[in-house]
Structure formats: C-alpha cells, structure tokens
Backbone as a ProteinNet text record, in pm:
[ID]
protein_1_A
[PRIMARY]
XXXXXXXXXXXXXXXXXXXXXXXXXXXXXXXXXXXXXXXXXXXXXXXXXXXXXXXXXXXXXXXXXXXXXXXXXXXXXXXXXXXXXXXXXXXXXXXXXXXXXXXXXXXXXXXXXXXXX
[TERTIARY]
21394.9	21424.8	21555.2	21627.9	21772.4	21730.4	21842.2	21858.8	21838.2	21782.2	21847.6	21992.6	22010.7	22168.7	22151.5	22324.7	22310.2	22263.2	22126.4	22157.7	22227.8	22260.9	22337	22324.8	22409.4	22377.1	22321.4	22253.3	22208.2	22220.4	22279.4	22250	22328.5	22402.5	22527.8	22621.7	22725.7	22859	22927.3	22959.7	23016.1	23132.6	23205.2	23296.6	23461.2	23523.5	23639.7	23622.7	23531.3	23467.4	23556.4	23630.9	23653.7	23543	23527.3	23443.6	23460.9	23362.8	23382	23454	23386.5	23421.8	23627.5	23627.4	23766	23871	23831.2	23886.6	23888.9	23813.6	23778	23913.5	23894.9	24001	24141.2	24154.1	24270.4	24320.3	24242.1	24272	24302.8	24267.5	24285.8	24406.6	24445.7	24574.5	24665.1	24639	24782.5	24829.5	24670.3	24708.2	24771.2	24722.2	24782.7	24933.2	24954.7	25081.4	25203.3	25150.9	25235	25230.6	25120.8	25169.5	25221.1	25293.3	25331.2	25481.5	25494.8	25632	25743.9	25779	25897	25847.8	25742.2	25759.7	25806.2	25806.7	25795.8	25937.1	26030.2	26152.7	26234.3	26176.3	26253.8	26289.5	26141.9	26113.7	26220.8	26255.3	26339	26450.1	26491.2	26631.3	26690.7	26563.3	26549.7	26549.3	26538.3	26547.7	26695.2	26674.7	26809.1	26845.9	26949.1	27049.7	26958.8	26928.8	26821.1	26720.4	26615.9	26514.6	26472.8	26605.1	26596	26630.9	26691.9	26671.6	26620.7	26557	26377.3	26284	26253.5	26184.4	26227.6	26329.1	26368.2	26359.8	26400.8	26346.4	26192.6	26119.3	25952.9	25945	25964.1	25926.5	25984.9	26099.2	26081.1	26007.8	25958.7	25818.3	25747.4	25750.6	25618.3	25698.3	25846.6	25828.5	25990	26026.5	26084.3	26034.9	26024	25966	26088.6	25990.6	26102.4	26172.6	26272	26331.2	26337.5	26298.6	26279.8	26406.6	26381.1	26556.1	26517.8	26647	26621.9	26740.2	26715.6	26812.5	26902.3	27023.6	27082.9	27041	26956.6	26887.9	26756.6	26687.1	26588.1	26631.6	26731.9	26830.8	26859.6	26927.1	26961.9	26866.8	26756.7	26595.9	26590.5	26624.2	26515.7	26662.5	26743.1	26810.5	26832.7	26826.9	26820.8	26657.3	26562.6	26410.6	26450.7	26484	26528.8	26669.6	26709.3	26798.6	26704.5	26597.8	26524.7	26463.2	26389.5	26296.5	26420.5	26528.7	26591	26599	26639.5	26667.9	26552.2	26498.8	26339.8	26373.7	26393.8	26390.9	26468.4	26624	26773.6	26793	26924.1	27001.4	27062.7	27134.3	27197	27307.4	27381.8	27529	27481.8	27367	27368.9	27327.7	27255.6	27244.5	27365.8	27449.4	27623	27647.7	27629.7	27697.8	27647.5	27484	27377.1	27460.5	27450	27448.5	27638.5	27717.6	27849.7	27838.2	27776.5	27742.5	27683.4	27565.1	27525.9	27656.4	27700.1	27801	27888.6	27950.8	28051.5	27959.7	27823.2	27747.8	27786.6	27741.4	27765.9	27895.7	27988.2	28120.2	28151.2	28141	28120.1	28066.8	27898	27875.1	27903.4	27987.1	28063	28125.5	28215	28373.4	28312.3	28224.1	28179.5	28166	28092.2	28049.7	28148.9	28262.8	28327.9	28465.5	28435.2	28523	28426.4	28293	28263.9	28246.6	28260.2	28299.8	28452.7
28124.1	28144.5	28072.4	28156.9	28103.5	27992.9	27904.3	27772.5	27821	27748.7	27806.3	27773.7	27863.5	27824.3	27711.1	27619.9	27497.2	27396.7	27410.9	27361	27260.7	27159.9	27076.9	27117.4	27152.2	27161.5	27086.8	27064.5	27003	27011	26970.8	26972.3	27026	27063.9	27116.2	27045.3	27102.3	27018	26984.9	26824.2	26757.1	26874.4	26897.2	26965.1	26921.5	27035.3	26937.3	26886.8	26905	26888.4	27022.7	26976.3	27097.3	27184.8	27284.8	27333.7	27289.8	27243	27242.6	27307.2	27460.4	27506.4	27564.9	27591.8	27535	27424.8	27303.5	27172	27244.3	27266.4	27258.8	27329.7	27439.4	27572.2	27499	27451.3	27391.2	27302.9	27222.3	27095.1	27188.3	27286.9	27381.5	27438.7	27517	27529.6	27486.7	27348.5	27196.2	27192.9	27129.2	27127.1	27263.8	27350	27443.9	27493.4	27423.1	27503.9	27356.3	27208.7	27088.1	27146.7	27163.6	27205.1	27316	27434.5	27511.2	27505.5	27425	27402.4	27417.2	27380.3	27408.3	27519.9	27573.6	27737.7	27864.9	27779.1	27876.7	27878.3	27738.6	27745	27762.7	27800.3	27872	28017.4	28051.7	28198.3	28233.6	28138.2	28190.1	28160.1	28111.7	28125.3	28260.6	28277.3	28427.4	28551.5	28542.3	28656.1	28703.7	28831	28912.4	28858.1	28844.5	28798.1	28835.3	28945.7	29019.5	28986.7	29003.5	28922.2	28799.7	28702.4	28577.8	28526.7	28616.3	28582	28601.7	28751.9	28807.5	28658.9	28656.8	28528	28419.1	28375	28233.6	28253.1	28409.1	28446.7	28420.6	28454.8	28486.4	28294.8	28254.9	28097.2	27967.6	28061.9	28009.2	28004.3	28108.3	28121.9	28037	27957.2	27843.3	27703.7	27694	27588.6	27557.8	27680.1	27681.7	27793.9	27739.1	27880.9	27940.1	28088.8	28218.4	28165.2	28188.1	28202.2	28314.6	28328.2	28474.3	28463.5	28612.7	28728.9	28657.6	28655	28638.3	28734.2	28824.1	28882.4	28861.2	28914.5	28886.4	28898.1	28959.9	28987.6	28884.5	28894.8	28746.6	28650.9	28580.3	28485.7	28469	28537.9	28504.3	28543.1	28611.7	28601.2	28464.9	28372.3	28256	28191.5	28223	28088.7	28125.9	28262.1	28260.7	28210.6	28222.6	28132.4	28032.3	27958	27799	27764.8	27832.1	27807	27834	27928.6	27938.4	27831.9	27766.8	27617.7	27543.3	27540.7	27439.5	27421.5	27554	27593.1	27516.1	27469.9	27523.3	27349.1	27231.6	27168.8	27070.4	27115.6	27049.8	27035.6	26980.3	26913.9	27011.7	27098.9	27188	27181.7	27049.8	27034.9	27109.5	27078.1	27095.8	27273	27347.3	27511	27537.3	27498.5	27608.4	27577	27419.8	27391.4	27551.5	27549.4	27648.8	27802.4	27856.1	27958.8	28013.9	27894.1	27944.3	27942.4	27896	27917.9	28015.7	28081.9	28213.2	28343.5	28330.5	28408.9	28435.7	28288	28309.3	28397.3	28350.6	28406.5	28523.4	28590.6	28731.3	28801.8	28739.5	28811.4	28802.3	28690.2	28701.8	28792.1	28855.1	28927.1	29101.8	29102.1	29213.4	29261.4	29129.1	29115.8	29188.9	29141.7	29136	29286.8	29322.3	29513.2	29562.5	29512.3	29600.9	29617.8	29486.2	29509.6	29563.2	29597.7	29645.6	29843.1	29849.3	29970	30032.8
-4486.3	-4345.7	-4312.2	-4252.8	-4180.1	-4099.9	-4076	-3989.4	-3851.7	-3771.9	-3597.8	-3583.6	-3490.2	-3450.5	-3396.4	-3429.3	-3379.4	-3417.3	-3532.1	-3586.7	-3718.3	-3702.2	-3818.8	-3968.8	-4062.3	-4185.7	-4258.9	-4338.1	-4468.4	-4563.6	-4631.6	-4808.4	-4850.8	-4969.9	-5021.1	-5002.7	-5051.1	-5093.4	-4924.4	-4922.5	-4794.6	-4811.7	-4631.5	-4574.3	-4681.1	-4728.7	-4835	-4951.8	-4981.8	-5130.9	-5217	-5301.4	-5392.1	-5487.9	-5501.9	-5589.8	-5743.2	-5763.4	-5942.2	-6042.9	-6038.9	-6094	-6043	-5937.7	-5907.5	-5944.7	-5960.7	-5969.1	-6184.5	-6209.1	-6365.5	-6385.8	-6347.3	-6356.1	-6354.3	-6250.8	-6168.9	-6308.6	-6362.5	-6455.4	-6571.9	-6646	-6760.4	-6740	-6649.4	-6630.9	-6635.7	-6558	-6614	-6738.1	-6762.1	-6898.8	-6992.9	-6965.1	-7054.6	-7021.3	-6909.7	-6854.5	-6929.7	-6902.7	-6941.3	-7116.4	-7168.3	-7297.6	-7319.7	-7261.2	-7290.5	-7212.8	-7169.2	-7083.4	-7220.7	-7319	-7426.3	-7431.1	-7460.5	-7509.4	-7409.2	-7265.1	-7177.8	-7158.5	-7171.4	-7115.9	-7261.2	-7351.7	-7492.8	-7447.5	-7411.1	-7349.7	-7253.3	-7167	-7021.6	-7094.2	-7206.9	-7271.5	-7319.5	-7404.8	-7454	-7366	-7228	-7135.6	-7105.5	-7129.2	-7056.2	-6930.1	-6902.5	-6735.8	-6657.4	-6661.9	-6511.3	-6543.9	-6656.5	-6654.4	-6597.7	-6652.3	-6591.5	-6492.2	-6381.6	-6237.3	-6186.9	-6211.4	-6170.5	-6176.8	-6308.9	-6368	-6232.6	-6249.4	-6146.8	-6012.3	-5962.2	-5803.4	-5796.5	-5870.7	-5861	-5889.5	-5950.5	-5980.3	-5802.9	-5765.2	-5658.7	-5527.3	-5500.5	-5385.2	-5374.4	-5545.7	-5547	-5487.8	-5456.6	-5409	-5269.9	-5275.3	-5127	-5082	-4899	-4813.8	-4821.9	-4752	-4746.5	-4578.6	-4542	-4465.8	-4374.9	-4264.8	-4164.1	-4127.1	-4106	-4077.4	-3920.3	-3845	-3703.5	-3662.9	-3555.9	-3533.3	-3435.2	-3391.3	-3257	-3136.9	-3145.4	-2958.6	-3009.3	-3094.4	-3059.2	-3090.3	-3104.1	-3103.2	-2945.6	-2890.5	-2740.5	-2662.3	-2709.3	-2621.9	-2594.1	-2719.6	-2735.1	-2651.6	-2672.6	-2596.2	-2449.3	-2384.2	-2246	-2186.3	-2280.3	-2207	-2291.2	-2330.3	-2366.1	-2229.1	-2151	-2069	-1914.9	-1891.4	-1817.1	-1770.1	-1874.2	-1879.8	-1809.3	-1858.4	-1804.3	-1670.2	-1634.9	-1505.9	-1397.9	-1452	-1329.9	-1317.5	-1404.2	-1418.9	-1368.9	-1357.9	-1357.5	-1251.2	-1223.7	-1089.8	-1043.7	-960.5	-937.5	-1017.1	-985.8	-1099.9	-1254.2	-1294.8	-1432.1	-1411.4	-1279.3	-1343.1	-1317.3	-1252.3	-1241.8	-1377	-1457.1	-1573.3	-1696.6	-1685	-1763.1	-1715.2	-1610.7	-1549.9	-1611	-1606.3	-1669	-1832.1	-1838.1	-2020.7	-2027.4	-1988.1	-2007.8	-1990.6	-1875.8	-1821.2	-1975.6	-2010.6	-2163.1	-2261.8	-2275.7	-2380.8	-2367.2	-2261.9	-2225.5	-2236.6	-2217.4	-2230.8	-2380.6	-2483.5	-2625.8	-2681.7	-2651.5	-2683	-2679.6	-2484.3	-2499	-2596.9	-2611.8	-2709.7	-2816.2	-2871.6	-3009.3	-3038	-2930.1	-2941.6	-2942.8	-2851.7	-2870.9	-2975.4	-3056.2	-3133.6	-3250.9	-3235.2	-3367.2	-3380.4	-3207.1	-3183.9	-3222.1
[MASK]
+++++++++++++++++++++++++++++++++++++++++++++++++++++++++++++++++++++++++++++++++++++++++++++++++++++++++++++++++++++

C-alpha cells in the first residue's frame, strides 16, 4: 500500500546520496579513461586535420559553455528596458542625460541601415 500524501518518507537512500551503481560506473570510467589517456592522445595525433578538429570541437562542450547568438534588436530590447528601469527611478537631470542617449542610439542605428542599404 502507497504512503498517504504528505506523508514523510522513510527508508531508502538519504536525499543526494549518489546511486551505487552510478558512483561504481563513474569510478570505472576514470580509471579507464586516466589509463588510456597516451593511447587516446597518440590517436588524436594520428587523425586527419578535419578529424581532429571535429574530435577537439566535440571534446570542448565538456568544458566551456556554448555561447548564445544575441541579435541586434534583442540587444537594444534589453538595453531600452534596462534604460526604462532607470527612468522610473532617476533625477530628471539624469532622464534628459538617458533620453539623449537613446535618441543617438537611434540615429546610429538609422546610419547603420542605411549604409547597409
């Protein structure tokens, strides 16, 4: 028979406990991977140019993040509501200071179109 709801668990592995058979796995792999480290980087010697940047692209995922595309309009999304907040907040001196900086933003970004037109 199921627990009632609510209540408290009992018994089984405390919350964060790694699984055994996990942790086991985890430790076999090390090891097999620390002893196979010369054979593996003989191996990445032996790879064709493209192989081995394939190889070194895929080996990096494991230890820098990917970087998100940000584009030009959610770029100045985020900085006209990062200039909004301000707004609500500031001295008057400082929204003419905000409010003429947007204004430049805006004429930059004209420029920009239209020199790519």
């Amino acid at each position: 028979m199921a627990r009632p709801k609510g209540t408290p668990k009992t018994g089984g592995r405390a919350k964060g406990t790694p699984n055994k058979t996990t942790k086991e796995v985890k430790e076999w792999l090390n090891v097999l991977l620390d002893g196979g480290r010369g054979r593996f980087e003989q191996a990445l010697l032996n790879l064709s140019a493209e192989d081995y940047v394939k190889t070194y692209m895929g080996l990096l995922n494991y230890v820098a993040p990917k970087m998100q595309a940000v584009s030009l309009q959610a770029s100045l999304a985020a900085e006209y509501s990062n200039l909004e907040k301000l707004l609500d907040k500031a001295p008057d001196k400082v929204i003419d200071a905000i409010a003429d900086k947007i204004l430049e933003m805006q004429r930059r970004s004209k420029d920009e179109q239209q020199e790519l037109s």
